[in-house]
C-alpha positions as CSV (number, residue, x, y, z in Angstrom):
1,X,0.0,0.0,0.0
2,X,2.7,2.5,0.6
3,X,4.7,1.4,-2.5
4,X,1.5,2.5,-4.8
5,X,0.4,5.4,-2.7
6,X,4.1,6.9,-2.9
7,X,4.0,5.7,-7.2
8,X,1.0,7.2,-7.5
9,X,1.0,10.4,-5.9
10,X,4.6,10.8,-7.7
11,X,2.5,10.2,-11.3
12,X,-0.2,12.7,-10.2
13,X,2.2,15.3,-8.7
14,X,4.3,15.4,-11.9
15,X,1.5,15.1,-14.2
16,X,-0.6,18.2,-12.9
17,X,2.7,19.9,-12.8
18,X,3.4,18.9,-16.6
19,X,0.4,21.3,-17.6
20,X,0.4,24.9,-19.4
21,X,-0.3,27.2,-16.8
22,X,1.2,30.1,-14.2
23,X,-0.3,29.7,-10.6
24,X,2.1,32.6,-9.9
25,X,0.6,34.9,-12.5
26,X,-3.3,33.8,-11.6
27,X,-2.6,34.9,-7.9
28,X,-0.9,37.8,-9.0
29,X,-3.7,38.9,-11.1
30,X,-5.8,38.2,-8.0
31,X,-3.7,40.9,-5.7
32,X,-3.1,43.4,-8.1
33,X,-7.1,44.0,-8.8
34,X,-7.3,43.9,-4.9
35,X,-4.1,46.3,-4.3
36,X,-4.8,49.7,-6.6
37,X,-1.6,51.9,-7.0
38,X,1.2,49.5,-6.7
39,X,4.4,50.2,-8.6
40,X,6.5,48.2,-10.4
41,X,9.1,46.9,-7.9
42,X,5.8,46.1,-5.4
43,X,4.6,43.7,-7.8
44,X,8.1,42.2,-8.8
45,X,8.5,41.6,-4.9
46,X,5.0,40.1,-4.7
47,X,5.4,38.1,-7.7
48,X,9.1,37.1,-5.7
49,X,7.2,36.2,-2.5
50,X,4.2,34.3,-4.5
51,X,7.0,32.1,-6.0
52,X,8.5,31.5,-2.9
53,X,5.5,30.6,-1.0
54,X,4.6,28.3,-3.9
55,X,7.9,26.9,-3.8
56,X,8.0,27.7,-7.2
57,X,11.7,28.7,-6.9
58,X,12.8,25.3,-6.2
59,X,13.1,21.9,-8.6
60,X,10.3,20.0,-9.5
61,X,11.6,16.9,-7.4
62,X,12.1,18.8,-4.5
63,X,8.8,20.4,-4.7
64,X,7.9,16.8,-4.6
65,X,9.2,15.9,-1.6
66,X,7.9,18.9,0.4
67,X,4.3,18.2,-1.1
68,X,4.2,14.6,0.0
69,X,6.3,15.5,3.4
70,X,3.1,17.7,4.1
71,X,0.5,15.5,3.2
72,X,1.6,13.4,5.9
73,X,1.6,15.9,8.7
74,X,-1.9,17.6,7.5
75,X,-0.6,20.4,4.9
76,X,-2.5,19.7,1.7
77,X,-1.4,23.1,0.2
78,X,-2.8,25.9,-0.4
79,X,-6.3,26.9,-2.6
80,X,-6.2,29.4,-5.4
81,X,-9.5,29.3,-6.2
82,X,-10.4,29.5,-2.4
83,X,-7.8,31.5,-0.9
84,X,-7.0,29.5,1.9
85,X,-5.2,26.3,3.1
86,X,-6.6,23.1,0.8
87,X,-7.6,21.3,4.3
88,X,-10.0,23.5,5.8
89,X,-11.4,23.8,2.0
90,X,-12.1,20.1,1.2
91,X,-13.2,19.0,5.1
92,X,-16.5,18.9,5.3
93,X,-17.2,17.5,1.2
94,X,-15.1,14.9,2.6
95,X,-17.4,14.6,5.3
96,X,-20.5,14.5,2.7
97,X,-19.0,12.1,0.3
98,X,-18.2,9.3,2.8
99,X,-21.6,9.9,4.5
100,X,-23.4,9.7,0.9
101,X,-22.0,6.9,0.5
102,X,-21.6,4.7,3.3
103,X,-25.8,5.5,3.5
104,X,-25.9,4.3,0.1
105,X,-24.2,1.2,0.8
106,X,-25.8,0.0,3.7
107,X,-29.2,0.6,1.6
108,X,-28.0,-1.4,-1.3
109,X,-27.1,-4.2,0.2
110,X,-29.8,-4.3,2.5
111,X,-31.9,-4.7,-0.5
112,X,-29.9,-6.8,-2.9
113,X,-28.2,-9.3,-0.5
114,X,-32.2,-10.6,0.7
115,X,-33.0,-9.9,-3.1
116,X,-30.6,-11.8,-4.8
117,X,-31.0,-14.4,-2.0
118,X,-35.1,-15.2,-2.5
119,X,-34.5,-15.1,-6.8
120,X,-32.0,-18.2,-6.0
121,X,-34.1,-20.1,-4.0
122,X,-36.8,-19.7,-6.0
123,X,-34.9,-20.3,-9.2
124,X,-36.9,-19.8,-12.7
125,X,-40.6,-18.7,-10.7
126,X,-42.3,-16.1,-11.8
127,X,-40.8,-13.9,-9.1
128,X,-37.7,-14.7,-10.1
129,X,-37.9,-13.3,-13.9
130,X,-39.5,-10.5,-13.1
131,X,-36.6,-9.3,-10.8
132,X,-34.1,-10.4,-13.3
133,X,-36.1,-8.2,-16.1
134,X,-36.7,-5.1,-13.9
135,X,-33.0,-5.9,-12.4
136,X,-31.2,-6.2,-16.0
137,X,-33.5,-2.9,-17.2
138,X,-31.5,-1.2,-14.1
139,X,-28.2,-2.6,-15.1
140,X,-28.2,-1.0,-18.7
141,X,-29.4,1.6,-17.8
142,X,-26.7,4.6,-16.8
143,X,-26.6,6.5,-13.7
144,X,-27.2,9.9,-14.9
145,X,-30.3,8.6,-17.0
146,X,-31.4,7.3,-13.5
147,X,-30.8,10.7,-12.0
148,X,-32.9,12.7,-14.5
149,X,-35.8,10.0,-14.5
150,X,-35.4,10.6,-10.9
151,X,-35.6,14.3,-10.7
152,X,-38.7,14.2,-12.8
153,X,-40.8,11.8,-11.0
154,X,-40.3,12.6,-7.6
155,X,-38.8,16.3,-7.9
156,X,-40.8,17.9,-11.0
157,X,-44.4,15.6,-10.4
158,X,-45.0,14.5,-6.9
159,X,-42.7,17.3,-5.6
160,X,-41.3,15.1,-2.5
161,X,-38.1,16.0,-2.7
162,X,-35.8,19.0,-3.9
163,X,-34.0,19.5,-7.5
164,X,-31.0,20.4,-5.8
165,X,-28.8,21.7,-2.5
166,X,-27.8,20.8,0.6
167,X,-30.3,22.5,2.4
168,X,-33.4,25.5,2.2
169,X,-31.5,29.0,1.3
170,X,-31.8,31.0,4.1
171,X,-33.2,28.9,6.3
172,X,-32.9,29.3,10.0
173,X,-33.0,25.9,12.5
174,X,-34.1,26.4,16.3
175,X,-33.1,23.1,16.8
176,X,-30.4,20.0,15.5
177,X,-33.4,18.1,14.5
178,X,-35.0,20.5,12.5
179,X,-31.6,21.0,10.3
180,X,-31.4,17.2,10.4
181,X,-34.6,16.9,9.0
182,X,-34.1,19.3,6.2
183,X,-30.6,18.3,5.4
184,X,-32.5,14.7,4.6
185,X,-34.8,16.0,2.5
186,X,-32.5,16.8,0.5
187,X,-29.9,13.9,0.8
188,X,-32.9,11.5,0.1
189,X,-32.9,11.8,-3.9
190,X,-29.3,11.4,-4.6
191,X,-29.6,8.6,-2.3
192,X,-32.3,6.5,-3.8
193,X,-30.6,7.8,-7.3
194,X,-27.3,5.8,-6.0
195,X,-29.4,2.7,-4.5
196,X,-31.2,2.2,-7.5
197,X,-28.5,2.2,-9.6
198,X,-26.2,-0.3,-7.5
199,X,-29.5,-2.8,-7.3
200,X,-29.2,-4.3,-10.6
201,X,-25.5,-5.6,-10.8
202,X,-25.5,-6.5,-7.5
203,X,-28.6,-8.4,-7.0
204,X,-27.8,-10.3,-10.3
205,X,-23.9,-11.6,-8.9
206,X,-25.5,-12.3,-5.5
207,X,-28.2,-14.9,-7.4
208,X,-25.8,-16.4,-9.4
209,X,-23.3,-16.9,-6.5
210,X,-26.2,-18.5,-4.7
211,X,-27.7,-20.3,-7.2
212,X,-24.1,-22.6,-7.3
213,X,-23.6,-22.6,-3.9
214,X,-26.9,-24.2,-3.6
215,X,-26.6,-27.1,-6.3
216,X,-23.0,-28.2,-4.7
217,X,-22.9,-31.7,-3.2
218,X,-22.3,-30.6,0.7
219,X,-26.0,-28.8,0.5
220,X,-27.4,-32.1,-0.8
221,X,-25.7,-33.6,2.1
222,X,-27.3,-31.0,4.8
223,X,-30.8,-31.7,3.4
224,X,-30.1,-35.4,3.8
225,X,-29.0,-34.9,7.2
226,X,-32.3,-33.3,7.8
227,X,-31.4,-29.8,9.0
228,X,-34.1,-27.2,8.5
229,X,-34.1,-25.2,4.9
230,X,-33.3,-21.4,6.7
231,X,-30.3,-23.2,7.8
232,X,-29.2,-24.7,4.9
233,X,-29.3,-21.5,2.7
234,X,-28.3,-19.2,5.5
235,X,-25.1,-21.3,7.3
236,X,-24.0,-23.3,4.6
237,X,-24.7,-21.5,1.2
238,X,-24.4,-17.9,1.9
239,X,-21.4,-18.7,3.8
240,X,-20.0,-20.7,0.8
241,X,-21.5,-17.9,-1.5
242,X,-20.3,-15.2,0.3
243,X,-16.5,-14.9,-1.1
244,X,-16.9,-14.2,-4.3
245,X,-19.4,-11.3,-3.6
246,X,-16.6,-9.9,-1.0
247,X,-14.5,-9.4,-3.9
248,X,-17.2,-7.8,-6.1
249,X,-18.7,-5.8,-2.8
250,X,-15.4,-4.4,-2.3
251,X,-14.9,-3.3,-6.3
252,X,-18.6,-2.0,-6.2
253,X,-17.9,0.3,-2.8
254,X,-15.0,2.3,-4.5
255,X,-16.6,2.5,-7.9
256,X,-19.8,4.2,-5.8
257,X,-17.1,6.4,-4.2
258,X,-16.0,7.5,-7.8
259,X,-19.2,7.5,-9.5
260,X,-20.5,10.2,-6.8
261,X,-18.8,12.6,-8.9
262,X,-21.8,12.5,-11.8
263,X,-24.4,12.4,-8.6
264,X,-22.8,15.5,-6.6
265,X,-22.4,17.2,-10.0
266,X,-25.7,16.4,-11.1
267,X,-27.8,17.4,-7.4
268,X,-25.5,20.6,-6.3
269,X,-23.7,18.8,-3.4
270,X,-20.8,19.6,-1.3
271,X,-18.8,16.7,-1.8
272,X,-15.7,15.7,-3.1
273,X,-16.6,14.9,-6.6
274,X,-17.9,18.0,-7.3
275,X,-14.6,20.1,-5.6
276,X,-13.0,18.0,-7.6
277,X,-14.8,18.8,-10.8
278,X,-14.8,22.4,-9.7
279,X,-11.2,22.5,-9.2
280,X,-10.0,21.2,-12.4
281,X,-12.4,24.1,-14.2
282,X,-10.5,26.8,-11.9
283,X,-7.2,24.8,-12.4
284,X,-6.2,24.7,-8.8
285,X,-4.0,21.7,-8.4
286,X,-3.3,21.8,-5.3
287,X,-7.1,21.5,-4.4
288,X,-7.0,18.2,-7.2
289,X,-4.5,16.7,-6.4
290,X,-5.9,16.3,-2.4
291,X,-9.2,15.5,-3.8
292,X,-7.6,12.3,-5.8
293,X,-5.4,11.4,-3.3
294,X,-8.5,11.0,-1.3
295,X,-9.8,8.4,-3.9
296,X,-6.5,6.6,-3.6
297,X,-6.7,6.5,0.2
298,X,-10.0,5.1,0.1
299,X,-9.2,2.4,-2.8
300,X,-6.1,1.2,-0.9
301,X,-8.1,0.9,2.2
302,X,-11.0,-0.9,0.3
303,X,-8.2,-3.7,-1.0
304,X,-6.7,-3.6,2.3
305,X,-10.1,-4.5,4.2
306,X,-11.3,-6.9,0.6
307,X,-7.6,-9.1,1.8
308,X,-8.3,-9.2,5.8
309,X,-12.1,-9.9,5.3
310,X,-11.4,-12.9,3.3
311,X,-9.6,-14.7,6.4
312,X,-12.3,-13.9,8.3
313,X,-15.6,-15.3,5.8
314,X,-13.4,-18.6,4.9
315,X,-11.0,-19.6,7.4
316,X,-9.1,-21.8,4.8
317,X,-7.0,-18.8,3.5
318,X,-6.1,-17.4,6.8
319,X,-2.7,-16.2,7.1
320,X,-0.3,-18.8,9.3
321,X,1.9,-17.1,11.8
């Protein structure tokens, strides 16, 4: 994990750096419309100090090194497009993101796990194929498609929810529950937008992982033996069932994580994706490359947890001391 992190934030570092552009001209732009009057040597020395604070006067390699030194001790760099230090910018969308999408998770698979489950036990009923139908519809069909579908239904006709925001303009809250209330108003679209569009795959992988765990010889065996049928799907076949969904749980998390960028875009939050969109309009760098070094940190923790998890579902590939 440390190997890619370092290889990869070396990649991004030098790429971003790699493009046409003068950060030191952009912010002196910025302070000369702000500071009327100034003479020639006071911009030449702000221009000096600019490139300095930067650390524009140094290599590229060593400009490296100081970048990567303070991401490790909390200094993410300093915002262009926000005037102030990249960490106190890109807190709370961090905060929004991983709530979005831990909520969306826990919905998801609350729904496809017991989903994908009942289609397998009840293999070619009518039940089944309609779920695989309406579930195959939801595969093909992409997210922001979903999105707009959903904004017209329940935003534009029924009017439940709101287009976009993170909460009412203006509004004042006498109380935490109040704000709480309206902040999930309008978290509840891009929410079901994101559930409904992890149901299909999902649901589909979880039935056919079920649906061969249940015709292996050891759940012949357990019927044989006489054991109840809740028990034989739930301790012997999901068990058995359950590794290879790990592996695509895991993939499915971090490609939520990245597709939020379309949702935030599309639904006005403050969230990571849409800094991250945001900043790569404005061309602050230092603000992007935080942003996908955020995504890195969460895929190399996903892997991370995807590797211990294993030993824990199937004993046999436990690590020996």
């Amino acid at each position: 994990m440390a190997a890619v992190f370092l290889i990869v934030s070396a990649v991004l570092y030098f790429l971003y750096h790699l493009i046409p552009g003068d950060p030191v001209k952009a912010e002196l732009a910025n302070f000369v419309k702000e500071n009327k009057n100034l003479t020639a040597e006071q911009i030449e020395a702000e221009k000096q100090a600019i490139t300095v604070r930067l650390g524009l006067d140094q290599p590229l390699p060593l400009r490296y090194i100081r970048w990567i030194t303070g991401l490790f001790t909390g200094n993410l760099g300093y915002s262009q497009s926000y005037r102030q230090p990249v960490a106190q910018v890109i807190t709370a969308p961090m905060q929004n993101t991983v709530i979005l999408n831990l909520m969306s998770v826990v919905l998801a698979l609350s729904l496809t796990i017991p989903l994908g489950i009942a289609c397998a036990v009840k293999k070619d009923s009518v039940f089944d194929r309609v779920t695989q139908i309406v579930t195959m519809v939801g595969y093909g069909v992409p997210v922001y498609i979903i999105a707009l579908l959903f904004i017209y239904v329940f935003a534009v006709v029924l009017r439940w929810f709101p287009v976009s925001g993170m909460n009412t303009p203006g509004a004042e809250f006498s109380s935490v529950s109040g704000w709480l209330l309206d902040r999930i108003k309008y978290m509840a679209l891009p929410l079901l937008v994101m559930t409904a569009g992890s149901l299909g795959g999902m649901t589909r992988y979880v039935r056919t992982a079920m649906v061969d765990a249940l015709g292996q010889d050891y759940i012949r065996t357990a019927r044989a033996k006489g054991l109840p049928e809740r028990a034989v799907i739930f301790s012997h076949a999901w068990r058995n069932a359950l590794l290879p969904v790990i592996a695509l749980i895991i993939s499915w998390f971090l490609g939520i994580f990245g597709g939020s960028l379309i949702i935030e875009n599309i639904f006005g939050l403050n969230g990571v994706g849409k800094l991250l969109y945001d900043a790569l309009m404005q061309k602050d760098y230092e603000l992007v490359l935080a942003a996908q070094m955020f995504y890195v940190v969460i895929s190399l923790a996903g892997n991370l947890f995807l590797d211990l998890i294993y030993g824990v579902v199937d004993p046999r590939i436990r690590v020996a001391k």
